[in-house]
TITI-265662 format. One line per field, with one value per atom (N, C-alpha, C, O): residue number from 1; chain; y, z, x. Coordinates in nm, 3 decimals, always signed. Layout:
<sites>
nr	[NUM,...] .
kette	[A,...] .
py	[Y,...] .
pz	[Z,...] .
px	[X,...] .
</sites>
This chain:
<sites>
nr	[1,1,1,1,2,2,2,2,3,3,3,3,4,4,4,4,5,5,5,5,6,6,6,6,7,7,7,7,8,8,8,8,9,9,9,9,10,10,10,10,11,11,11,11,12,12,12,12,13,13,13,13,14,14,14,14,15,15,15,15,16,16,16,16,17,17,17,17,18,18,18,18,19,19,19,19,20,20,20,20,21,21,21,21,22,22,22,22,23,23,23,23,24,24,24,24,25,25,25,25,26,26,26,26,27,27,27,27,28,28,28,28,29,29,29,29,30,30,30,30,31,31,31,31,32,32,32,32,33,33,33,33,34,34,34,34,35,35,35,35,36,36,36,36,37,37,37,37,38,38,38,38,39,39,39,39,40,40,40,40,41,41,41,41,42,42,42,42,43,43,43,43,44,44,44,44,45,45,45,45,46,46,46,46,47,47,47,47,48,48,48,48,49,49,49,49,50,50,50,50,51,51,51,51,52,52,52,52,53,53,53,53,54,54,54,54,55,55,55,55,56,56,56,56,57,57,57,57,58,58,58,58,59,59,59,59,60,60,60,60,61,61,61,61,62,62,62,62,63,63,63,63,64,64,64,64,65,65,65,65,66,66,66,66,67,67,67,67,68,68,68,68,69,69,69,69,70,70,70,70,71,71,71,71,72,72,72,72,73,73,73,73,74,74,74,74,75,75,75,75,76,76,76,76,77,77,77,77,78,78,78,78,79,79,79,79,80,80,80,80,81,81,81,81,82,82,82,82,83,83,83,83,84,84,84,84,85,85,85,85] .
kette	[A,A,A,A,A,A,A,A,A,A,A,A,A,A,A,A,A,A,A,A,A,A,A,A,A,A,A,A,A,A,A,A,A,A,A,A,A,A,A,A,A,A,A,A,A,A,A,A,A,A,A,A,A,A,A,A,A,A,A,A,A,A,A,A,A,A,A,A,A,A,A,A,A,A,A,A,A,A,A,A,A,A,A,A,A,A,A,A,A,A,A,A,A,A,A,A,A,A,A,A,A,A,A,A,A,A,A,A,A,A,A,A,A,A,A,A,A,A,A,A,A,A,A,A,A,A,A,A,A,A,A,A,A,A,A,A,A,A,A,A,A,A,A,A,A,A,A,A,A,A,A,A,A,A,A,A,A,A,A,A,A,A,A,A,A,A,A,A,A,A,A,A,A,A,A,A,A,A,A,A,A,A,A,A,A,A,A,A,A,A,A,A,A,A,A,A,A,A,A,A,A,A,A,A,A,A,A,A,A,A,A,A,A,A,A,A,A,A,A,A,A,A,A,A,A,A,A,A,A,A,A,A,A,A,A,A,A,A,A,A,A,A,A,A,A,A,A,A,A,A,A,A,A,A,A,A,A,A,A,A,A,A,A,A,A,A,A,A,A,A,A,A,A,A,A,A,A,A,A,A,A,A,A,A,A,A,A,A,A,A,A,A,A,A,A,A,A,A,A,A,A,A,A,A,A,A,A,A,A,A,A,A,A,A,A,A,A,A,A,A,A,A,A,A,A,A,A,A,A,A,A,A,A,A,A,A,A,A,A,A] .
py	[+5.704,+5.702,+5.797,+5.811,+5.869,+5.939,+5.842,+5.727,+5.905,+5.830,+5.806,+5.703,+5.890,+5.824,+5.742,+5.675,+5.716,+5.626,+5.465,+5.361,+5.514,+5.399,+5.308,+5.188,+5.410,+5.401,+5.327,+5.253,+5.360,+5.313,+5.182,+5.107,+5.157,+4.993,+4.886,+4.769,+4.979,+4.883,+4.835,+4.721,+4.925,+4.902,+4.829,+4.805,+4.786,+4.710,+4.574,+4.468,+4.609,+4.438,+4.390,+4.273,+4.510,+4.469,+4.407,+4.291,+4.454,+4.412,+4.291,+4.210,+4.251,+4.155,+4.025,+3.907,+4.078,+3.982,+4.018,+4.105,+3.942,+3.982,+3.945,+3.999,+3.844,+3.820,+3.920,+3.951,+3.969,+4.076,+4.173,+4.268,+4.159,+4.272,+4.321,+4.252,+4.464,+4.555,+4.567,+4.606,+4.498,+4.528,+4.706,+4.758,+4.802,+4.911,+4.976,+4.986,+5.030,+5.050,+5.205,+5.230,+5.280,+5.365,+5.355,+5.407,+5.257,+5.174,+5.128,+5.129,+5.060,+4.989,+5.052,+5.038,+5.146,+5.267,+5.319,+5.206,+5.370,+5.417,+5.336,+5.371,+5.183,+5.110,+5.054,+5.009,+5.042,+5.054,+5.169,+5.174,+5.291,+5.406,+5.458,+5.562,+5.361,+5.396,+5.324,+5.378,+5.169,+5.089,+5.144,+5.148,+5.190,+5.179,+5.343,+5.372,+5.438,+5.559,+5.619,+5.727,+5.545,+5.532,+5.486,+5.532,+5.370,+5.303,+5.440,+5.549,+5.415,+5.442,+5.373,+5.251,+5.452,+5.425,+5.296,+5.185,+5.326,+5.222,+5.134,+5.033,+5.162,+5.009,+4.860,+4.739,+4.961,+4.886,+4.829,+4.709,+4.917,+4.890,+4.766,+4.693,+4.759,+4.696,+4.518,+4.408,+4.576,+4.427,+4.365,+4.245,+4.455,+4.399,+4.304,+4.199,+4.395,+4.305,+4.172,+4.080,+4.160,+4.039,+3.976,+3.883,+3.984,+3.908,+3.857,+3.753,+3.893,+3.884,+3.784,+3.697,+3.805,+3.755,+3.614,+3.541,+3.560,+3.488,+3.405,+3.289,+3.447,+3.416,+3.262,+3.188,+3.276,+3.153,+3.160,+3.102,+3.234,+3.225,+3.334,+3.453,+3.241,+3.297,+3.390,+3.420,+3.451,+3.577,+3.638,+3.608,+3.798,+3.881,+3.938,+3.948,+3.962,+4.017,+4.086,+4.161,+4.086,+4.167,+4.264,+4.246,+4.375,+4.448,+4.413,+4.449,+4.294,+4.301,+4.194,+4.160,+4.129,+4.062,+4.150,+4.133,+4.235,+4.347,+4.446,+4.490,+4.455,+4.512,+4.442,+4.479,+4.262,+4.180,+4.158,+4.125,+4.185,+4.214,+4.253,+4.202,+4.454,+4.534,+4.490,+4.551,+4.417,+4.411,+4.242,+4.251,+4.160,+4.061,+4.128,+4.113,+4.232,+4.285,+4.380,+4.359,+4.465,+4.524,+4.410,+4.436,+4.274,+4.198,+4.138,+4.093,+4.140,+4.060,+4.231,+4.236,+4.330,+4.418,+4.455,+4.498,+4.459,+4.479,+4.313,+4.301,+4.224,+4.115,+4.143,+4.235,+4.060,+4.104,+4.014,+3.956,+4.007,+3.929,+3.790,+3.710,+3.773,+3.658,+3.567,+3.448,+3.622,+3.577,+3.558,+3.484,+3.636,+3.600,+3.505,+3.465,+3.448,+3.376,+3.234,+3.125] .
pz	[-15.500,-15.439,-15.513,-15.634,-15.451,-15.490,-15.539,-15.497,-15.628,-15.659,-15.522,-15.508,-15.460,-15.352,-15.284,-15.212,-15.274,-15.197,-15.276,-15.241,-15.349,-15.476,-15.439,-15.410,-15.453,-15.408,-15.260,-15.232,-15.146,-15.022,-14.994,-14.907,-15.126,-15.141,-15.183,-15.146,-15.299,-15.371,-15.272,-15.276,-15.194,-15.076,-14.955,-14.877,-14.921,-14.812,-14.936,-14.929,-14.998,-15.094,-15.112,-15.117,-15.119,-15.172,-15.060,-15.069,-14.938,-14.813,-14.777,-14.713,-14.783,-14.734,-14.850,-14.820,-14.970,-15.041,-15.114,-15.201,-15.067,-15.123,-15.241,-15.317,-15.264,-15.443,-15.542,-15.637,-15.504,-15.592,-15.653,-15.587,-15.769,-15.834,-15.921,-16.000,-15.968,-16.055,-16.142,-16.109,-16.288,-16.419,-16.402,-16.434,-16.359,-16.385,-16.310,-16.350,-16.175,-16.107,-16.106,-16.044,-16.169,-16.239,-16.281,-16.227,-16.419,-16.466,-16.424,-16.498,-16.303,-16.197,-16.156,-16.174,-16.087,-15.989,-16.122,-16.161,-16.183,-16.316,-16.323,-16.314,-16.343,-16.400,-16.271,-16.280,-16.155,-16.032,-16.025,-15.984,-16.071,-15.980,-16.105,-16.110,-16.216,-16.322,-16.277,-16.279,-16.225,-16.180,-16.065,-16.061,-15.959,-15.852,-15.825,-15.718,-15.940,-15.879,-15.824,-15.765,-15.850,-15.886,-15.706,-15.644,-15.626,-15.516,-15.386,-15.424,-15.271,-15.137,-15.093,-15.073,-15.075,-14.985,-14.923,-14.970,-14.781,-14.679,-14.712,-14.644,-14.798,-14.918,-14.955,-14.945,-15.009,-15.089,-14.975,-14.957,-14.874,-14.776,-14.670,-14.626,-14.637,-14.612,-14.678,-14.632,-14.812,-14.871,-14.876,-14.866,-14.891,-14.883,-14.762,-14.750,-14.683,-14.495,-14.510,-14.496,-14.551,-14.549,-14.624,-14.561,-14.752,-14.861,-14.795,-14.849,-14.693,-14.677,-14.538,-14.517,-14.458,-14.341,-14.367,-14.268,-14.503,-14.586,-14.643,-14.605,-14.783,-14.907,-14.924,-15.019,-14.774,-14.797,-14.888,-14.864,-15.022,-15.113,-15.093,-15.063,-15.124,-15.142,-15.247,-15.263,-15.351,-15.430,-15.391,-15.327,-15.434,-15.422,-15.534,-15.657,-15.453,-15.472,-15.610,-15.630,-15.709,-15.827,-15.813,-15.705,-15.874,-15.869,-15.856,-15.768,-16.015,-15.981,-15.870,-15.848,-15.783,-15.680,-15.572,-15.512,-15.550,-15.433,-15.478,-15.393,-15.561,-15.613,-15.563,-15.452,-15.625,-15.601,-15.409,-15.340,-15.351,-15.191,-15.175,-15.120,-15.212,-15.129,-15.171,-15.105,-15.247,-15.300,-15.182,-15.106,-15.157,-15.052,-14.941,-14.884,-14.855,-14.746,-14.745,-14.650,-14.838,-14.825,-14.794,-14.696,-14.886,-14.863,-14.712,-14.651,-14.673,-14.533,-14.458,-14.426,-14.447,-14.363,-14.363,-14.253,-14.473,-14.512,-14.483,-14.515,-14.422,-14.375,-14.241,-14.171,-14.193,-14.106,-13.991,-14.010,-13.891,-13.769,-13.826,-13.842,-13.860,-13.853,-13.995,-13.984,-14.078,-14.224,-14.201,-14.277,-14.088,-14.046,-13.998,-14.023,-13.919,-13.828,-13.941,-13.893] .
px	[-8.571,-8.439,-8.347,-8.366,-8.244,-8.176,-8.041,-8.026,-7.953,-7.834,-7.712,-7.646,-7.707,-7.654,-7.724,-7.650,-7.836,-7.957,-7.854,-7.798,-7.874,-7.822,-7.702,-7.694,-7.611,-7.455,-7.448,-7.354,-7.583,-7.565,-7.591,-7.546,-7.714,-7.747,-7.663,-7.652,-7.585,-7.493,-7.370,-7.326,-7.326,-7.202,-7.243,-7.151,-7.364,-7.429,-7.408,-7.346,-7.455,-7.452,-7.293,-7.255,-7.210,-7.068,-7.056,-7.018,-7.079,-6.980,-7.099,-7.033,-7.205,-7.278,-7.228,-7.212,-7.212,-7.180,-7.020,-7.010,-6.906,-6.795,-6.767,-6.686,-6.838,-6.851,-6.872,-6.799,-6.982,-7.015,-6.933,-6.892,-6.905,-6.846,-6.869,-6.933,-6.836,-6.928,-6.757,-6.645,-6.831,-6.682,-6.688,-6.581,-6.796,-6.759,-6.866,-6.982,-6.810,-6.893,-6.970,-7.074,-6.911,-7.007,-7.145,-7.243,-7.140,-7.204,-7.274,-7.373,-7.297,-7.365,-7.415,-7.536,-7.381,-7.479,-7.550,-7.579,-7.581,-7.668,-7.772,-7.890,-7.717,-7.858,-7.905,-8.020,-7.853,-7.974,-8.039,-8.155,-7.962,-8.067,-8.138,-8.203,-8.114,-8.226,-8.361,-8.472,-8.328,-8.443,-8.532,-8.655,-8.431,-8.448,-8.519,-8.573,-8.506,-8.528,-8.678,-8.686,-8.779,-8.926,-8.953,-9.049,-8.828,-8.879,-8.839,-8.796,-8.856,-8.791,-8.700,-8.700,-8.612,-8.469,-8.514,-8.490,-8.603,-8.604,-8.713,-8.734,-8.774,-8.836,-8.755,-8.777,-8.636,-8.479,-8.460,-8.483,-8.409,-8.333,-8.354,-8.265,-8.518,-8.560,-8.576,-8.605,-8.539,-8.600,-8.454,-8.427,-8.379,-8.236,-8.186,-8.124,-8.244,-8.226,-8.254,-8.174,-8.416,-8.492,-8.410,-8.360,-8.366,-8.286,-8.179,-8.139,-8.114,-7.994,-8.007,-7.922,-8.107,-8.175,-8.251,-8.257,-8.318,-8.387,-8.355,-8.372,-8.283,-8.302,-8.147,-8.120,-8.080,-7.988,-7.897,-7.791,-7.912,-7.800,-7.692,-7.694,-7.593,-7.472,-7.411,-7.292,-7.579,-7.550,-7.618,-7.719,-7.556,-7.629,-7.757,-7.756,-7.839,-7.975,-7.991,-7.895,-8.078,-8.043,-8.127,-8.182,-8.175,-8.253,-8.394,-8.472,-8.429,-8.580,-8.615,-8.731,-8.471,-8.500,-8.543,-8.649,-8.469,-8.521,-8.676,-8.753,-8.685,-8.847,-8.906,-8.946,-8.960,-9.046,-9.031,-9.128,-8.891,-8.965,-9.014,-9.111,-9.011,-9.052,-9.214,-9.298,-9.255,-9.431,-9.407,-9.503,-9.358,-9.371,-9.373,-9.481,-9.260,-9.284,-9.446,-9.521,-9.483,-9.577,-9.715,-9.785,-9.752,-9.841,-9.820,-9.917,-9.728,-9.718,-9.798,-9.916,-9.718,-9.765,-9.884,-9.920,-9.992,-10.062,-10.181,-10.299,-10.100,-10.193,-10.272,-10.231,-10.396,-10.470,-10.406,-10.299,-10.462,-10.408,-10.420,-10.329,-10.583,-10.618,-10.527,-10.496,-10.506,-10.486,-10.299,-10.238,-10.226,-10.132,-10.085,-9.971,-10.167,-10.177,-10.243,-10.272] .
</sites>
């Protein structure tokens, strides 16, 4: 992910979660797109949906919460019909 990739995740989370606040949001964007720079945009993006679609809580998502999706969304996609089912 690129650092604006970064910046686009963190502002879907601000506005999905109004709690969320960054003491220094500089700061913030750095150490996601230090974590995050290794994943794909619509990896994140994706796991973020589900999190937000899912996960019931009323915080937002932390980083290695959105990692450990994108490896849950991949095992689901990566399931067969039958093992779906």
């Amino acid at each position: 992910m690129t650092r604006e990739e970064t910046i686009l995740i963190i502002r879907v989370i601000m506005r999905a979660y109004p709690n969320f606040k960054a003491d220094n949001l500089t700061e913030t964007v750095d150490s996601w797109h230090f974590f995050l720079a290794d994943h794909k945009y619509n990896d994140i993006a994706v796991a973020l949906k589900t999190y937000v679609n899912t996960s019931g809580s009323a915080f937002a998502p932390s980083v290695s919460e959105l990692i450990a999706m994108t490896r849950k969304t991949d095992e689901l996609i990566e399931m067969t019909e039958q093992e779906a089912w």
